[in-house]
MARBA-3410 file (N, C-alpha, C, O; in Angstrom, 1 decimal):
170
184.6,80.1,94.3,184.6,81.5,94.0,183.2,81.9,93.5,182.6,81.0,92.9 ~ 182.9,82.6,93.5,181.2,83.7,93.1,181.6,83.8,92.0,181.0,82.9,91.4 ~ 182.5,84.3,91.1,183.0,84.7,89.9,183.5,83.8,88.8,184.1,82.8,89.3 ~ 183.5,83.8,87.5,184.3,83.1,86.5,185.1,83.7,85.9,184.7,84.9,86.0 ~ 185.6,83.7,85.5,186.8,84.9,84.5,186.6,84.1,83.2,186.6,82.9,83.0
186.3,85.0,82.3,186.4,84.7,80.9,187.8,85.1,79.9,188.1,84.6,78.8 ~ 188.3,85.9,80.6,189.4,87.0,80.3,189.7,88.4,79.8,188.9,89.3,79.9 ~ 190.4,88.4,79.5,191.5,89.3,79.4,191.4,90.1,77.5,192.3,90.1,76.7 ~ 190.5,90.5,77.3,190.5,90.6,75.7,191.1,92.3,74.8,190.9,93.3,75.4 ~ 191.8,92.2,73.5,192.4,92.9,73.1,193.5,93.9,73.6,193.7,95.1,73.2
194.1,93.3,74.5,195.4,94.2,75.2,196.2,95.3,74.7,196.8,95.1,73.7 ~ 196.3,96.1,75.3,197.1,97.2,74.8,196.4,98.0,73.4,196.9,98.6,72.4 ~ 194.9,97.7,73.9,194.2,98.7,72.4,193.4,99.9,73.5,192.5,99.3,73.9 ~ 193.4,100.8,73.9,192.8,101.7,74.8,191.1,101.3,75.3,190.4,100.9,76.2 ~ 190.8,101.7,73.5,189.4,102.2,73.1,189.1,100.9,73.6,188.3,101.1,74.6
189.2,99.5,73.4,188.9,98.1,73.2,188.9,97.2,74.4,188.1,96.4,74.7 ~ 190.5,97.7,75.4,191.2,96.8,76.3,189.8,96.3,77.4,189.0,97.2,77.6 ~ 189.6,95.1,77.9,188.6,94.7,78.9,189.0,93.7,79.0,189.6,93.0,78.1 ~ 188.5,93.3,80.6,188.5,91.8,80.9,186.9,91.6,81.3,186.0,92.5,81.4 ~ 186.8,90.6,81.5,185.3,89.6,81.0,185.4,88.9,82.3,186.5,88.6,82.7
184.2,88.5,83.0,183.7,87.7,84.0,182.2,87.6,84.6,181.3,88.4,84.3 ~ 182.1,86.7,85.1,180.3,86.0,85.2,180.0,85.9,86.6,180.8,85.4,87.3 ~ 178.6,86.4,87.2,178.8,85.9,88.3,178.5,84.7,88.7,177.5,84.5,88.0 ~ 178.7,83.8,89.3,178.2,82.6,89.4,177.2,82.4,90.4,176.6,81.4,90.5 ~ 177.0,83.7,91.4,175.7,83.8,92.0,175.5,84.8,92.4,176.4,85.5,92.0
174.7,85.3,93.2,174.3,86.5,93.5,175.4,87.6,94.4,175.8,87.5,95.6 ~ 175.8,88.6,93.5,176.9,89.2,94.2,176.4,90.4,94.3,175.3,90.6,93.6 ~ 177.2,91.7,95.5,177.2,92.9,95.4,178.7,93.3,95.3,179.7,93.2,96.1 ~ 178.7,93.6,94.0,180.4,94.0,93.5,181.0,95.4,94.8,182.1,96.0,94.6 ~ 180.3,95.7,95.7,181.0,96.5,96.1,182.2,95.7,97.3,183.0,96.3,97.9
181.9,94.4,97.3,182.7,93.4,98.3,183.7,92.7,97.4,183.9,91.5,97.5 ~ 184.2,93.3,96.6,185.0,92.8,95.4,186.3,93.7,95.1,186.1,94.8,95.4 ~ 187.4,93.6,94.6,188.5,94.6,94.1,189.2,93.8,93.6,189.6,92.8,94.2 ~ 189.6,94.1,92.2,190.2,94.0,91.2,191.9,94.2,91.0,192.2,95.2,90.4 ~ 192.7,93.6,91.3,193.9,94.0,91.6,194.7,93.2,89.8,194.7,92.2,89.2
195.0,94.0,89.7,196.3,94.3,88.2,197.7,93.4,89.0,198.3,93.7,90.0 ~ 197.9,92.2,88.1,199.2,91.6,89.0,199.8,91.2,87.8,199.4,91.3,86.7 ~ 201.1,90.5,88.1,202.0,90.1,87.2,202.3,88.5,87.2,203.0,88.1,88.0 ~ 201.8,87.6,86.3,201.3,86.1,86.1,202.6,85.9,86.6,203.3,86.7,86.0 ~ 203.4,85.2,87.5,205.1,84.4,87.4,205.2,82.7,87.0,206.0,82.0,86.4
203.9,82.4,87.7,203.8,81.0,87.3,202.1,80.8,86.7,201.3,81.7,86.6 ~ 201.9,79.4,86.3,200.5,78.8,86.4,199.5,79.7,87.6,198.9,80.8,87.3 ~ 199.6,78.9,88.9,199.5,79.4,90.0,199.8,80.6,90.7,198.9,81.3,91.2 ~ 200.9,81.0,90.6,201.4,82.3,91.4,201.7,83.4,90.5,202.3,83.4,89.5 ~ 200.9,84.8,91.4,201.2,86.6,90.8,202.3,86.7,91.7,203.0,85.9,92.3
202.3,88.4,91.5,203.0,89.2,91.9,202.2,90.6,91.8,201.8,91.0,90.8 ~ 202.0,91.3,93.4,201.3,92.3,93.0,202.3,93.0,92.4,202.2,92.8,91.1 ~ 203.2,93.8,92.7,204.3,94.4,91.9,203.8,95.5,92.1,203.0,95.5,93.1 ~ 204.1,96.8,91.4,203.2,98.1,91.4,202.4,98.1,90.5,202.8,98.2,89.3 ~ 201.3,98.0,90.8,200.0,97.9,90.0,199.2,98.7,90.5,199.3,99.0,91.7
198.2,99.1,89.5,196.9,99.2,90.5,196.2,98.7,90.6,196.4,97.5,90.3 ~ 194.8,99.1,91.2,194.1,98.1,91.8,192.4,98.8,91.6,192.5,100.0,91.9 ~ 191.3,98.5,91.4,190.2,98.6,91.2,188.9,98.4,92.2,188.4,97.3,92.0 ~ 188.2,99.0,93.1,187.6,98.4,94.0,186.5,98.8,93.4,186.5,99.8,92.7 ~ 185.2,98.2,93.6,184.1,98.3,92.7,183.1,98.9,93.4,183.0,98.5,94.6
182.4,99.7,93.0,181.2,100.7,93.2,180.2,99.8,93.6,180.0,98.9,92.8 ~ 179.1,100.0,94.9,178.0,99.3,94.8,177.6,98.7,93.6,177.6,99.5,92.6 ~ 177.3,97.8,93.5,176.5,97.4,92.1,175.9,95.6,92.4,176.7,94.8,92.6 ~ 174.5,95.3,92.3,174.2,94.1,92.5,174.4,93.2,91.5,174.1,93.9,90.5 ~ 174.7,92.1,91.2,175.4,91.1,89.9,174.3,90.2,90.3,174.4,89.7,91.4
173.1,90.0,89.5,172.6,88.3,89.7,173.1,87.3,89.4,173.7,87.5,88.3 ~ 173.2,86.3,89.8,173.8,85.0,89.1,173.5,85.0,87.8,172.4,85.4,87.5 ~ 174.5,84.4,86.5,174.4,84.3,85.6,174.8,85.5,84.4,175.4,85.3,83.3 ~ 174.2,87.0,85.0,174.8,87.6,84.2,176.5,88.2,84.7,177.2,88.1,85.6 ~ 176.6,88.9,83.4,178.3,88.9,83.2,178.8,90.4,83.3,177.9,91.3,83.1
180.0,90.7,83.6,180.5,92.1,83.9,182.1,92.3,83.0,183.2,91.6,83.0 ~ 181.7,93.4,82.2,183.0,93.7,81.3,183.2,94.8,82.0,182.4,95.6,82.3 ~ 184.6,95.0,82.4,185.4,96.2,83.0,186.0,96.5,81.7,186.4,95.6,81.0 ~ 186.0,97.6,81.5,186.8,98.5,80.3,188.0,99.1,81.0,187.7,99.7,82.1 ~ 189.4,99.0,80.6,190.6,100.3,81.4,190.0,101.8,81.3,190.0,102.7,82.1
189.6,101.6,79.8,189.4,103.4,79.3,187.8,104.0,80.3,186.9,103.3,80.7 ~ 187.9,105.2,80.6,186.4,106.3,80.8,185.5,105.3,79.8,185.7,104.4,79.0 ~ 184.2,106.1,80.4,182.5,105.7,80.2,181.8,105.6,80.7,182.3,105.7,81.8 ~ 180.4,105.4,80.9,179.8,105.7,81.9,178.6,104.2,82.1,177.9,103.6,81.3 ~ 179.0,103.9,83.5,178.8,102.4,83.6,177.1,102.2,82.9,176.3,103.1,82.9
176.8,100.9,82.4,175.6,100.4,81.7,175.2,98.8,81.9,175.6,98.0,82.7 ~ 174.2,98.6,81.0,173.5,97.1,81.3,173.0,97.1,79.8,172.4,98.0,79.2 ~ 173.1,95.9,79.2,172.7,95.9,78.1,172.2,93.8,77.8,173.0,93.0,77.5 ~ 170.9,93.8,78.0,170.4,92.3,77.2,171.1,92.3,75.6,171.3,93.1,74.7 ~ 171.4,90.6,76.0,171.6,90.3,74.6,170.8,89.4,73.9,169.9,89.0,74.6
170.9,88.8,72.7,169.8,88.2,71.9,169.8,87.1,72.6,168.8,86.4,72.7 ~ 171.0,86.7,73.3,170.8,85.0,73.5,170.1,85.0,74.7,169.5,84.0,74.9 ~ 170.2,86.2,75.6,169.0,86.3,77.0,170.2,86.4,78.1,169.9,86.1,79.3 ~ 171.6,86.7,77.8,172.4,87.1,78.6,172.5,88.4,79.0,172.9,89.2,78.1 ~ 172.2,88.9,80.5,172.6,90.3,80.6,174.3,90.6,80.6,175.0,89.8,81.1
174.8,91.8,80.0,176.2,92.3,80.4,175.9,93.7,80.8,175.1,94.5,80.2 ~ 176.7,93.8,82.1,177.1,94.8,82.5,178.6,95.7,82.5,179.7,95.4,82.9 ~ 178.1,96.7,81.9,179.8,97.3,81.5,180.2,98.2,82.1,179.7,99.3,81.8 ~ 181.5,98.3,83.4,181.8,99.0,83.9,183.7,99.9,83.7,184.7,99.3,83.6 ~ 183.6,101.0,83.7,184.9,101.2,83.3,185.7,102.3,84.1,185.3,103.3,84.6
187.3,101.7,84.0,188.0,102.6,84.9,188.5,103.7,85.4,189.2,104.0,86.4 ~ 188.0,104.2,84.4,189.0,105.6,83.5,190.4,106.1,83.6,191.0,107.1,83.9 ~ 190.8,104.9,83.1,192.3,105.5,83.2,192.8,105.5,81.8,192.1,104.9,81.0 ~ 194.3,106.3,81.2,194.3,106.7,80.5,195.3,106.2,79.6,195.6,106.8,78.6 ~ 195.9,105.4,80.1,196.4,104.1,79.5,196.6,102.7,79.5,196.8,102.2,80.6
196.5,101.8,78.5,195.6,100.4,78.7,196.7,99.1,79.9,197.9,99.0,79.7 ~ 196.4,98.8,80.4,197.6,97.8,81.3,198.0,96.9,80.9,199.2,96.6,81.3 ~ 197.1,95.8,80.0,197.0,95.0,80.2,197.8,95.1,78.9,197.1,95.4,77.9 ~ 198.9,95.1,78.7,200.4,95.6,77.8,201.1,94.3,77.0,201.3,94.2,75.8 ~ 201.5,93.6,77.9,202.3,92.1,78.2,201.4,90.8,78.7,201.1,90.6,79.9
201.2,90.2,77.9,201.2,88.5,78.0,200.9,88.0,79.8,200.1,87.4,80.4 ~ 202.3,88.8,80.2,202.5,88.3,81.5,200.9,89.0,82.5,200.1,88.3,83.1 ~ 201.0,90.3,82.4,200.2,91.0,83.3,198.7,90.4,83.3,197.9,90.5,82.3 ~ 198.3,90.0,84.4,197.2,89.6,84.7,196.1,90.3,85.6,196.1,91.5,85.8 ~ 195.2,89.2,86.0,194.0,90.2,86.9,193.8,89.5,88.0,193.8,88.3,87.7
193.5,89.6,89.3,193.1,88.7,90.1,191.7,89.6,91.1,191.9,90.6,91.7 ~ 190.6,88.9,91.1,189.3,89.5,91.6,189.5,89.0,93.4,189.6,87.8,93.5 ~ 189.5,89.4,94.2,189.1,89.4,95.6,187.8,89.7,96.4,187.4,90.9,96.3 ~ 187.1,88.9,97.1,186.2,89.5,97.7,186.4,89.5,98.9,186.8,88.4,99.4 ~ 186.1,90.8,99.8,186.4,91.3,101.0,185.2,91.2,102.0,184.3,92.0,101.7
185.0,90.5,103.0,184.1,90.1,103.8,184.2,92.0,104.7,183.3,92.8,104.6 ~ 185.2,92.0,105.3,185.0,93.3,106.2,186.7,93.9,105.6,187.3,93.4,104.7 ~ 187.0,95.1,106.6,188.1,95.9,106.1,188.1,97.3,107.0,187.1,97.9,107.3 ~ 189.1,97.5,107.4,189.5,98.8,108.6,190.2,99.9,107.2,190.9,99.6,106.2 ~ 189.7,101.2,107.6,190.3,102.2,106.9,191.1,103.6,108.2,190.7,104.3,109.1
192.5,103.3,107.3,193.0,104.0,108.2,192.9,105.3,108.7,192.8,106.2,107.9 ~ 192.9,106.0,110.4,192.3,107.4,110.4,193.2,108.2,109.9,194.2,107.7,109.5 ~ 192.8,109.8,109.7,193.6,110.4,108.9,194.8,110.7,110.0,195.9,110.3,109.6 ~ 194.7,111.1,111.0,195.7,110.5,112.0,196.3,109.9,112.8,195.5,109.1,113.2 ~ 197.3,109.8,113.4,197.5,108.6,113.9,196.7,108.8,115.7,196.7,109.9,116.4
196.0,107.5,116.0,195.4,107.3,117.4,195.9,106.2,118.5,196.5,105.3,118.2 ~ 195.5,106.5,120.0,196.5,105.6,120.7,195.1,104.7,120.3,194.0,105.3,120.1 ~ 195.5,103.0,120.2,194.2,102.0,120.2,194.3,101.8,121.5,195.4,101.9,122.0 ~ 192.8,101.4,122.3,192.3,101.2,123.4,192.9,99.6,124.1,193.4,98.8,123.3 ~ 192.9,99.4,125.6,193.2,98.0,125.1,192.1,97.3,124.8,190.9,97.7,125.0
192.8,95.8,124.3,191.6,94.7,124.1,190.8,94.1,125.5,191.5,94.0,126.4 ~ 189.6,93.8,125.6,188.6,93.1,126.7,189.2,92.0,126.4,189.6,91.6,125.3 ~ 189.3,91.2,127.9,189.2,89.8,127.9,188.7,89.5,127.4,187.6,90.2,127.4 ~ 188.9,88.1,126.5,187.8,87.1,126.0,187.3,86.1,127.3,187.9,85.3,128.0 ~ 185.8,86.5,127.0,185.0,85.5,127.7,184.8,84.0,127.3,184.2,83.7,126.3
185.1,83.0,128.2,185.0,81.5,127.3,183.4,81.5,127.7,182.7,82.2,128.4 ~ 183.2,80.3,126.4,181.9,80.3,126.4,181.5,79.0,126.9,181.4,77.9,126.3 ~ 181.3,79.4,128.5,181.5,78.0,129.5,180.3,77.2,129.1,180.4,76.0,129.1 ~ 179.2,77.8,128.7,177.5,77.3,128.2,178.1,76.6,127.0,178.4,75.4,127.3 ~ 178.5,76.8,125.7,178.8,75.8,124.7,179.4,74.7,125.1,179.0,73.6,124.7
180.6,74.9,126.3,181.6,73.6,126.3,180.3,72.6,127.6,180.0,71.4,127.5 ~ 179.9,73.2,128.2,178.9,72.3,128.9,178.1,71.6,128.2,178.2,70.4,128.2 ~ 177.4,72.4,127.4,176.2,71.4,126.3,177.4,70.6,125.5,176.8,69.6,125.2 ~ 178.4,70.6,125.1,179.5,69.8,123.8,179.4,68.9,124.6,178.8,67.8,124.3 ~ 180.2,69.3,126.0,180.5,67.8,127.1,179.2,66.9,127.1,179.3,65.7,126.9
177.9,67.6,127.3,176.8,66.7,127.8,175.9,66.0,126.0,174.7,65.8,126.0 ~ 176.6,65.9,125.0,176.4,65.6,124.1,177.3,64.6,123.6,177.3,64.2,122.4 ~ 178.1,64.0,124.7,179.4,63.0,124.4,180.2,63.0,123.1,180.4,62.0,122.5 ~ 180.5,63.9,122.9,181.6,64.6,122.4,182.9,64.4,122.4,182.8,63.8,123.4 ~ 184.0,64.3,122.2,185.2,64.1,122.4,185.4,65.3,122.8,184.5,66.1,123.0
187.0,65.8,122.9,187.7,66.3,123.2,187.9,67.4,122.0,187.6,68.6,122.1 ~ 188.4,66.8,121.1,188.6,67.1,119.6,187.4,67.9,119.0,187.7,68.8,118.1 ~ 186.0,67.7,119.3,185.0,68.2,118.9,184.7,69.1,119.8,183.9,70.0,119.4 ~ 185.2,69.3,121.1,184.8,70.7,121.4,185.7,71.8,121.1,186.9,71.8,120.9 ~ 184.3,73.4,121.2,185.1,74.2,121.0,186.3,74.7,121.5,186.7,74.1,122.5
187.2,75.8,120.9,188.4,76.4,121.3,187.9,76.4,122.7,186.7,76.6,122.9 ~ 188.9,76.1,123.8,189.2,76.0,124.9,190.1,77.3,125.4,189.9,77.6,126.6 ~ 191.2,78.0,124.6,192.2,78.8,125.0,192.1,80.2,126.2,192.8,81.0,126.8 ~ 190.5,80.0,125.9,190.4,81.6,126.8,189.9,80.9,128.2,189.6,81.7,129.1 ~ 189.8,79.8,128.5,189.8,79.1,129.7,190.4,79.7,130.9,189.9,79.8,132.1
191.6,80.2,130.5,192.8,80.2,131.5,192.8,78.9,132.3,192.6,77.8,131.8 ~ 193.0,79.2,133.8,193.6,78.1,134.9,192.0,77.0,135.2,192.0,76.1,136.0 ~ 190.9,77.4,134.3,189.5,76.3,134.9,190.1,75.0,134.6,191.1,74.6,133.9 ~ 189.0,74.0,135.7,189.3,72.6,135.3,188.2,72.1,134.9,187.2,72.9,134.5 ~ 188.1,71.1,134.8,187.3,70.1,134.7,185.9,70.1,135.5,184.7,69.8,135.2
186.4,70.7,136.6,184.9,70.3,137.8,184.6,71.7,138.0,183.6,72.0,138.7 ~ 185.7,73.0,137.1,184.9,73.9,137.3,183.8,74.0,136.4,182.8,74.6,136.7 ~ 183.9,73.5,135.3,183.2,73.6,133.7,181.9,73.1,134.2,180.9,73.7,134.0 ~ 181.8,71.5,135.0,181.1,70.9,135.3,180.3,71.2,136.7,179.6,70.5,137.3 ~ 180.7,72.3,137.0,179.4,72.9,138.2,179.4,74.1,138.1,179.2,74.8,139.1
179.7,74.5,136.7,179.0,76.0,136.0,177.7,75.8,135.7,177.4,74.8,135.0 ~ 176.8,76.7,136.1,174.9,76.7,135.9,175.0,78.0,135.0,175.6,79.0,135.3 ~ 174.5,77.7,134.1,174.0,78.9,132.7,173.2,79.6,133.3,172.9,79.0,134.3 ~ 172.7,80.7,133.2,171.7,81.8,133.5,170.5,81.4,133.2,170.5,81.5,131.9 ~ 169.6,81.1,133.5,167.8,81.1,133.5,167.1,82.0,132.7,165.8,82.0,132.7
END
């Protein structure tokens, strides 16, 4: 994970409530969301109805740390003596969550994500997948096993001697 969690501090105080975490390398918190869950085990949440927090552009360098507040404010950066940056971002909501022992936090980062249109559309169909007859040629001609080459599935009915008197493009 990019992140550390430090925790969860003074629950159920408004003005106070925050959780604490560090980045561990270079992040853009906008690939990030915060989801409010309910601890059941060690291991395992429950989203349950909660909410959830998705974070505003913001670049995190490695090392420094990010305090999310529940309550309004207006986000900041502040050095400290020891040469740690924090940055303090807050939710504005209007009552604290983090209530119960149980209720926890779990951070996600999201590589990509589809937003739904505002109404509904027919989807197009899907293009065949093209196998990528040039990879499995160079795998085979690198004595490779079987095991080490790539996915095969979009092959369809080719054999063997077709793979092997396929000529790549010039």
């Amino acid at each position: 994970m990019k992140i550390s969690f430090a925790g969860i501090y003074d629950r159920g105080d408004l003005s106070k409530e925050r959780l604490h975490f560090r980045a561990d390398t270079d992040v853009d918190l906008s690939f990030f969301v915060l989801f409010d869950t309910q601890l059941l085990t060690a291991g395992q949440v429950s989203a349950g109805n909660h909410p959830s927090y998705w974070f505003t552009p913001r670049k995190i360098p490695r090392g420094q740390h990010v305090v999310v507040y529940t309550r309004a404010g207006s986000p900041s950066s502040e050095p400290r003596s020891n040469g740690h940056i924090y940055n303090f971002i807050f939710r504005g909501l209007i009552a604290p969550i983090y209530t119960q022992p149980q209720v926890s936090s779990v951070i996600m980062e999201l590589q990509t994500w589809a937003v739904s249109p505002q109404s509904p559309t027919a989807l197009p169909p899907l293009a065949p997948l093209v196998p990528d007859y040039a990879a499995l040629i160079s795998a085979l001609g690198t004595g490779n096993t079987l095991g080490d080459l790539p996915d095969t599935s979009g092959l369809g009915d080719a054999t063997l001697a077709d793979l092997m008197s396929f000529k790549p493009k010039q």
